[in-house]
C-alpha positions as CSV (number, residue, x, y, z in Angstrom):
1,X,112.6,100.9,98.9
2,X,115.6,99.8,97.1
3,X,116.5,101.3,93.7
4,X,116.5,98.3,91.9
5,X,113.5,96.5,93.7
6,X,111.4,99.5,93.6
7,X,112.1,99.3,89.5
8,X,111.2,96.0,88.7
9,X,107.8,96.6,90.5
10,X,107.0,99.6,88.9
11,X,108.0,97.7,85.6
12,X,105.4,94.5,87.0
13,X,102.5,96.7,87.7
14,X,102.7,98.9,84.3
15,X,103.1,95.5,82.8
16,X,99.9,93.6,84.3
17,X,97.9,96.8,83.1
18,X,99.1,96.5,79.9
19,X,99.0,92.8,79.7
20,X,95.0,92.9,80.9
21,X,94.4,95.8,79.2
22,X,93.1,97.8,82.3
23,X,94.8,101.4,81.6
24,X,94.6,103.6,78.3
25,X,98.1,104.1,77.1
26,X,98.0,107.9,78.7
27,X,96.9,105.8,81.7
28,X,99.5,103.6,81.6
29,X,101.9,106.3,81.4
30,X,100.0,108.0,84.2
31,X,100.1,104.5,86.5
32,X,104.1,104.3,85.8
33,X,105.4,107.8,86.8
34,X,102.9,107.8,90.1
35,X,104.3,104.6,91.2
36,X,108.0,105.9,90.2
37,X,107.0,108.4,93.2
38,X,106.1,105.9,95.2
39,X,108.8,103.5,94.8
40,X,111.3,106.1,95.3
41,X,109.7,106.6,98.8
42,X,112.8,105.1,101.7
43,X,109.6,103.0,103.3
44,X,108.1,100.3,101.2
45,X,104.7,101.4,102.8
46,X,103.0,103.7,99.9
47,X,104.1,101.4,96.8
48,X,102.6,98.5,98.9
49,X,99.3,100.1,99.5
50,X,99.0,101.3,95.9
51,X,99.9,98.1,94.6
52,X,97.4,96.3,96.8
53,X,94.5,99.2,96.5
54,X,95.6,98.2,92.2
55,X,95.5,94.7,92.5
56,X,92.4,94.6,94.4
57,X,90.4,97.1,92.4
58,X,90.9,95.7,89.2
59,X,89.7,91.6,91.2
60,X,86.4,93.2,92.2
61,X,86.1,95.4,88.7
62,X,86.6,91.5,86.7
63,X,83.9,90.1,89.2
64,X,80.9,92.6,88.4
65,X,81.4,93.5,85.1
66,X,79.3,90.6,83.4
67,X,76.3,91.5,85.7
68,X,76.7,95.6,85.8
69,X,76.7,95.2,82.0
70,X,73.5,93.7,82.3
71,X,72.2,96.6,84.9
72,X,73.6,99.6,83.4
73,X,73.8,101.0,79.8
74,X,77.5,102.7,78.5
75,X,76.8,106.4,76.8
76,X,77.7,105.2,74.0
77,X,74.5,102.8,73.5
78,X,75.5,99.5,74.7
79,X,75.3,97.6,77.3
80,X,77.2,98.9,80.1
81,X,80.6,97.6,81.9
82,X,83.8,99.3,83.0
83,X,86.4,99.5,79.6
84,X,89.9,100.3,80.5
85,X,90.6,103.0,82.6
86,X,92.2,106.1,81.8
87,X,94.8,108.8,83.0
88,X,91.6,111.0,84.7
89,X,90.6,107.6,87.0
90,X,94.2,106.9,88.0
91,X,94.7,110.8,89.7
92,X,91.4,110.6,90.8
93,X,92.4,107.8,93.4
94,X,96.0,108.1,93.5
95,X,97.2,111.9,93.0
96,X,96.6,113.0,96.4
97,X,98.6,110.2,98.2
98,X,101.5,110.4,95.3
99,X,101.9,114.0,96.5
100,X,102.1,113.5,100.2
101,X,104.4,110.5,99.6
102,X,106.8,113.0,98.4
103,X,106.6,115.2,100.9
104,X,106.9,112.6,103.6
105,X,110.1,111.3,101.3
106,X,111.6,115.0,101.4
107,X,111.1,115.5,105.4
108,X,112.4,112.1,105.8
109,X,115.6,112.8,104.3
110,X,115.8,116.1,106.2
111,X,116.3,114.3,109.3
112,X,118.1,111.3,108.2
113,X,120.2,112.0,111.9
114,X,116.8,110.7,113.9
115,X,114.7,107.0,113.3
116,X,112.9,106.5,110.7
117,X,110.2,104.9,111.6
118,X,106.5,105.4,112.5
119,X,105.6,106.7,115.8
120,X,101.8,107.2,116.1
121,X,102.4,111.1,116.7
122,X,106.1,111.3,117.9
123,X,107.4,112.8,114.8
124,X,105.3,115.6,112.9
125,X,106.0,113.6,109.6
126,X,103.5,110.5,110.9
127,X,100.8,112.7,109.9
128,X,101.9,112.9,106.2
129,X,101.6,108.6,106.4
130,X,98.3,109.5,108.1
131,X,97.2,111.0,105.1
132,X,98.5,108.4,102.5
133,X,96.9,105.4,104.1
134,X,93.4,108.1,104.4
135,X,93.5,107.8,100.9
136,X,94.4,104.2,99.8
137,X,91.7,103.1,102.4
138,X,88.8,105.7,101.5
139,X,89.6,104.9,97.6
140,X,89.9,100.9,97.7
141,X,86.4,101.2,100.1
142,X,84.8,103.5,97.3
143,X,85.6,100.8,94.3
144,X,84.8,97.5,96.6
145,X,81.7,99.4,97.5
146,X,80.6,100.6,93.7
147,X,81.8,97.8,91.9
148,X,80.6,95.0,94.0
149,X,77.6,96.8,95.7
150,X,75.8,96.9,92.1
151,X,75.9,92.9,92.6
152,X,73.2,93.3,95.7
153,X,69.5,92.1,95.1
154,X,67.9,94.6,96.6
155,X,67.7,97.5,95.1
156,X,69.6,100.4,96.6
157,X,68.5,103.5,98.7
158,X,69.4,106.9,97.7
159,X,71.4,108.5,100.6
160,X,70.6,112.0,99.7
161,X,67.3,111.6,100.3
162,X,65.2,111.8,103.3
163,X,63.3,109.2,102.7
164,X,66.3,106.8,101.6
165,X,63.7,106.0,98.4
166,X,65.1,103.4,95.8
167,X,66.8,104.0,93.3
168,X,68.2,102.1,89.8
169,X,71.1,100.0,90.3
170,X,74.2,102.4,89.6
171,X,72.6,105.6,90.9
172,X,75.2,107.6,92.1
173,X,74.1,108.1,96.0
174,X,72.5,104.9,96.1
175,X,73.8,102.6,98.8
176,X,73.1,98.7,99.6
177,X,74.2,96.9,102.8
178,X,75.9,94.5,100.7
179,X,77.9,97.4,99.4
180,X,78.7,99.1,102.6
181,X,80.1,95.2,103.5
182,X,82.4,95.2,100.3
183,X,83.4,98.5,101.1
184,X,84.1,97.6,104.5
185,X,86.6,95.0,103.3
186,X,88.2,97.1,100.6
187,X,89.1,99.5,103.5
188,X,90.2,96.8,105.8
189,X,92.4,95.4,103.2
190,X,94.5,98.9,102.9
191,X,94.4,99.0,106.6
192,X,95.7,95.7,107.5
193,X,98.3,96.2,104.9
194,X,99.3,99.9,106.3
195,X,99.6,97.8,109.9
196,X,102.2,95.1,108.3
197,X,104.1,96.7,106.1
198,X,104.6,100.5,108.4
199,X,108.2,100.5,109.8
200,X,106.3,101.2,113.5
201,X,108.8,102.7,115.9
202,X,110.2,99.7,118.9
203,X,107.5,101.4,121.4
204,X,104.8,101.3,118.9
205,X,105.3,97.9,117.6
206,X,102.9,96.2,119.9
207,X,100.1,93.9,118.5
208,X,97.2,96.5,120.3
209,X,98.6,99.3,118.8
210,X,98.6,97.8,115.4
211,X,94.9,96.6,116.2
212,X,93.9,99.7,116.9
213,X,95.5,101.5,113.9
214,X,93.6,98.9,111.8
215,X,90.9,98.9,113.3
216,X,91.0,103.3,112.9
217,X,92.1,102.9,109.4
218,X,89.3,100.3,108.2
219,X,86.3,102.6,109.3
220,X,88.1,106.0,108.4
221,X,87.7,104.4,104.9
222,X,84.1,103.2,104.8
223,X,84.0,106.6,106.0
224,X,84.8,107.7,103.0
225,X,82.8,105.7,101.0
226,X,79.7,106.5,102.1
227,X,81.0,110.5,102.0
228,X,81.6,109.5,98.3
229,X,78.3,108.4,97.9
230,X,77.0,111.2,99.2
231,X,78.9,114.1,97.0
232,X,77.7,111.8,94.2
233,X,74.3,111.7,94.9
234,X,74.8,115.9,95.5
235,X,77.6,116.9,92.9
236,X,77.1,114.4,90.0
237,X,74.0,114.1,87.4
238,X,73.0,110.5,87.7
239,X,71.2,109.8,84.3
240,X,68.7,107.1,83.6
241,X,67.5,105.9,79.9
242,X,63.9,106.2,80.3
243,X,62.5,103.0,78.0
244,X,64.4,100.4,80.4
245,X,65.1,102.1,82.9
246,X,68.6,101.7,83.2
247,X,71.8,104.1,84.3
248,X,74.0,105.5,81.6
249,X,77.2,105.5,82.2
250,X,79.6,107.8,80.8
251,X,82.9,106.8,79.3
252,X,85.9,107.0,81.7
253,X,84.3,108.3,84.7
254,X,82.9,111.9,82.4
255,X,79.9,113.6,82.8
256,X,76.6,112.1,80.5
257,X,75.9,115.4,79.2
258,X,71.9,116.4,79.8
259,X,69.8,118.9,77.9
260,X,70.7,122.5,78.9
261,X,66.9,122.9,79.6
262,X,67.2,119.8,82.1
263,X,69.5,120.4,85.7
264,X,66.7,119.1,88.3
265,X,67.5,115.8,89.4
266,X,64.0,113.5,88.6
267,X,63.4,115.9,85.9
268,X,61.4,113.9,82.5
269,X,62.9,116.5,80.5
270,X,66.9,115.3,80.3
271,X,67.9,114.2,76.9
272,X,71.9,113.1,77.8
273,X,74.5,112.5,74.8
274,X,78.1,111.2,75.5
275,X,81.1,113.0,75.1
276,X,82.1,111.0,71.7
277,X,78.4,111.6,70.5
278,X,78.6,115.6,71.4
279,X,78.2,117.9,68.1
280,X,77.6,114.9,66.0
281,X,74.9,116.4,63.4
282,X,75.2,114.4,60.3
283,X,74.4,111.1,61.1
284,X,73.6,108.0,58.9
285,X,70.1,107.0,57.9
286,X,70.3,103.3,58.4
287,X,68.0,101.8,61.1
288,X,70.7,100.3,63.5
289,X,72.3,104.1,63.9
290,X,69.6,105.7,63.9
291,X,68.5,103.8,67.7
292,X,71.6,103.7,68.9
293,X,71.3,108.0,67.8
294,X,67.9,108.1,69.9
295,X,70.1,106.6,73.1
296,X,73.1,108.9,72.3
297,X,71.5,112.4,71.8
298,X,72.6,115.5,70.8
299,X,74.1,118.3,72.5
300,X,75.0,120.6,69.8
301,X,71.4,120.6,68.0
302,X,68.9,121.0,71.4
303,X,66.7,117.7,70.1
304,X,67.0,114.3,70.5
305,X,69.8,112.4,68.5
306,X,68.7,110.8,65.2
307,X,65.9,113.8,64.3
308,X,66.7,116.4,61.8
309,X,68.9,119.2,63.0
310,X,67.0,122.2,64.3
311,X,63.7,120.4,65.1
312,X,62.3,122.3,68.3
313,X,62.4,120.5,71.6
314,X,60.3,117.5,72.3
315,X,60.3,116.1,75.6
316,X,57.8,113.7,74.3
317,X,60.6,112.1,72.0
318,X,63.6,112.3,74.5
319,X,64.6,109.0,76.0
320,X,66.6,109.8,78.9
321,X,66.2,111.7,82.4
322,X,68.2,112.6,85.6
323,X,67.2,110.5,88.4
324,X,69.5,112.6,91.3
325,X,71.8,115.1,91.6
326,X,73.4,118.2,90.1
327,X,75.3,118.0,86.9
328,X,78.3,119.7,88.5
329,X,81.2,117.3,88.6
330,X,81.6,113.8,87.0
331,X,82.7,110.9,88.5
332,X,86.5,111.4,88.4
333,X,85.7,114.8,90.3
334,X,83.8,113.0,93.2
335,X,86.6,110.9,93.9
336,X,89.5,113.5,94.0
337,X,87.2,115.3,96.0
338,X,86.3,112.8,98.2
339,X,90.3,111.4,98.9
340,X,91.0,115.1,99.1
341,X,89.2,115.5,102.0
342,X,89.6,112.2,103.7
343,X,93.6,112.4,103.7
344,X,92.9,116.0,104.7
345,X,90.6,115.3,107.5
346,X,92.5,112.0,108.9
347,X,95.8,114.1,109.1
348,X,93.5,117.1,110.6
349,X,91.9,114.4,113.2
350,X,95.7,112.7,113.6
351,X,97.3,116.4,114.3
352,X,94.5,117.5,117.0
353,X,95.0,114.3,118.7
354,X,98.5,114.0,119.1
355,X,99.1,117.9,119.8
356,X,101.2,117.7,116.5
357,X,102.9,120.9,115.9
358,X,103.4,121.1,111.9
359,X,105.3,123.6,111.7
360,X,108.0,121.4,112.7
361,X,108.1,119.6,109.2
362,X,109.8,121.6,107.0
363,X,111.9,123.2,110.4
């Protein structure tokens, strides 16, 4: 991409997050140096499938967030619905592809004496691209899937389990067809992308090999989505606020911190604070903190939130449990994982295929 061009879009995308308020400052910062890396890419391919993978997450994220607020409660107390997103969230879904951009920019320019173009398997470096269009398409099918499959009337079906039971909307795990669909067209939207915009080599630029690379591309990414949904409903506490039955969310993608006393998932026994509300011991007597203490908790004390520090443990005044899962990562952790392993196991999948020797890269 051109200096210049690759500028003023770097400079349009920081600005539309700012503008809409979608990033934290840090994540602002975050969002402009990553898509520096991108834009500085010779192929327009990886800025084009980041912008599009931005552009369409944050459409879906303005379409569900009047009725998830309604299904899901924040940690904080309120009603739930996704705030701006920080520096943690934009890695998550975009640090794995920045890196291999990079490295596909460096071997590029090692061989600046061959084509550059894309050559399903000719050149050792098309498994790099492999891996950054893994991502974009496992990432945009994870938020199409989460943030429109909460929109679903039927309730969803917990993946972990054996016998798929239901689960509260947001349940990390939980899957709906409606949401497989979205995430079937978040994916499709990277891959169709990744086929019009990637500078295929003369041999490879037939319409049946771009139909086939999209077709690859779209259900390598639901792919991931449901893999997503299934280290979720493994690796992350889901937590549920036991009077109305809601999910908590926590801010930002963290962890909802549970009662040390509380890891098994469907435990009664999980009293869950937020991050903001963790070590929190003096708090105000009126009657409107006080409930919104009782939803918070309190880590630091071992009792619910808005009792008198010290009191003993009492399930019997707790007001939250987990519902699945083990409280070992949060949601930002899922994803990195989960677009880890995707670009990981695409480029694997691409390299095994077309006897790819990759050794040759950095040769």
């Amino acid at each position: 991409m051109k200096p210049i061009i690759g500028i003023l879009a770097v400079a349009g995308l920081v600005y539309r997050a700012w503008a809409r308020k979608s990033l934290t400052p840090l994540g602002l910062v975050v969002a402009g140096a990553s898509a520096t890396a991108h834009v500085l890419h010779p192929w327009s391919t990886p800025f084009a499938l980041l912008a599009v993978f931005y552009y369409g997450g944050t459409k879906v994220t303005r379409v569900k967030h009047d009725i998830k607020a309604q299904k899901t409660l924040s940690a904080t107390g309120a009603e739930g619905g996704e705030g701006p997103r920080n520096h943690i969230q934009v890695l998550a879904n975009s640090v794995v592809a920045t890196v291999l951009s990079v490295a596909h920019a460096v071997v590029l320019s090692k061989n600046s004496t061959t084509d550059s173009c894309f050559s399903l398997g000719q050149s050792p470096a098309d498994i790099l691209m492999v891996g950054i269009v893994a991502n974009y398409a496992a990432v945009a099918a994870d938020t199409f899937s989460s943030e429109l499959g909460i929109l679903s009337k039927s309730k969803p079906r917990l993946i972990t389990s054996l016998t798929l039971r239901e689960v509260p909307s947001g349940t990390n795990g939980g899957v709906t067809a409606a949401g497989l669909g979205a995430g079937l067209l978040g994916s499709f939207t990277i891959a169709l992308t990744s086929a019009l915009v990637l500078p295929f080599c003369q041999s490879k630029s037939g319409i049946q090999d771009r139909a086939l690379w999209t077709v690859a591309m779209t259900f390598w990414g639901l792919l991931g989505s449901v893999l997503d949904s299934v280290l979720g409903g493994l690796l992350q506490a889901s937590v549920v606020d036991k009077r109305s039955g809601k999910v908590v969310e926590g801010s930002g993608g963290r962890k909802v911190l549970i009662h040390p006393g509380s890891t098994k998932p469907g435990s009664t026994s999980g009293n869950a604070s937020s991050a903001e509300s963790s070590g929190r011991t003096d708090l105000r007597s009126t009657e409107a903190v006080a409930n919104a203490a009782t939803l918070r908790g309190s880590r630091a004390t071992g009792t619910s939130a808005g009792t008198h520090t010290g009191r003993p443990h009492d399930e019997s005044h707790e007001s939250r449990r987990v519902e699945t899962g083990h409280d070992w990562l949060d949601n930002n952790g899922v994803n990195l994982l989960m677009a880890f392993l995707m670009s990981v196991g695409a480029m694997g999948i691409s390299q095994w295929a077309w006897g790819v020797d990759l050794r040759e890269l950095w040769a």
